[in-house]
N, C-alpha and C positions, 0 to 999 in steps of 0.2 A: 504494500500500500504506500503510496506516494504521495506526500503534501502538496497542498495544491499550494505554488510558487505567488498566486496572485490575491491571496483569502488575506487581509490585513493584518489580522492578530497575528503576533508574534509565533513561529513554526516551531519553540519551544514548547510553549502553551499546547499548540492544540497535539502534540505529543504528547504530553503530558495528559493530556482530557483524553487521548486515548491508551493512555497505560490506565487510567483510572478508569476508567468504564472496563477494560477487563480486570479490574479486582471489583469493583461495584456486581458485575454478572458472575460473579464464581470464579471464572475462567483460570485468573490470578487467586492462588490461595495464600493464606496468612503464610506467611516465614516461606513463602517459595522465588526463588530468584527473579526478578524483573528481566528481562532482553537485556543486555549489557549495550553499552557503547556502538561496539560494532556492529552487533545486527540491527540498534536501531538506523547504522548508518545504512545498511544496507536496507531494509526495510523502508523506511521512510525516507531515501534518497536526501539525505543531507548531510551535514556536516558534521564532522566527530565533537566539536566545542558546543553544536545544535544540541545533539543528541545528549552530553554531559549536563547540559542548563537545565531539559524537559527530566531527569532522573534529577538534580539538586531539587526542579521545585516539586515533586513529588515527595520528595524527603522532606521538605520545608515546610508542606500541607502536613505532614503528617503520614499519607497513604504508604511511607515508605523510609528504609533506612540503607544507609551506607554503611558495606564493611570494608577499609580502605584495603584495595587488591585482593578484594574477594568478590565485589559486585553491589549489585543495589538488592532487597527484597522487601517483598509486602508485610506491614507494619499486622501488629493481631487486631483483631477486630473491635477493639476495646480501645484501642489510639489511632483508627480512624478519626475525622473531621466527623461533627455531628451534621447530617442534612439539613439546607435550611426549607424553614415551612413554607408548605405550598401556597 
């Protein structure tokens, strides 16, 4: 899947909204490794410092933590961000 080059928001961001929408569906489960660096380069067609920013601010929401030179994973479900109301 490849970010669309032309969408404004920041291509950090919406990498990030899509590592979170797969831990929000299951898909990502609690303490399992996020995509690393490189496949989101490969994946998402961008840049290695793109891809490092969208895993910081995953970590930074909370959805996620860094183990330095082991990767990024899903934070437990208990230090998730709370949904805001509909």
């Amino acid at each position: 899947m490849t970010v669309d080059h032309f969408n404004p928001e920041p291509k950090y961001l919406r990498i990030a909204a899509t590592i979170r929408e797969r831990i929000r569906s299951g898909e990502l489960e609690p303490l399992q490794r996020v995509p690393g660096e490189t496949q989101s380069v490969r994946i998402h067609g961008v840049a290695r410092k793109t891809a490092r920013m969208a895993l910081g601010a995953l970590a930074a929401e909370g959805w996620g933590f860094i183990l330095q030179s082991r990767g990024t994973y899903v934070s437990e479900r208990d230090k998730w961000p709370a949904e805001p109301a509909e």
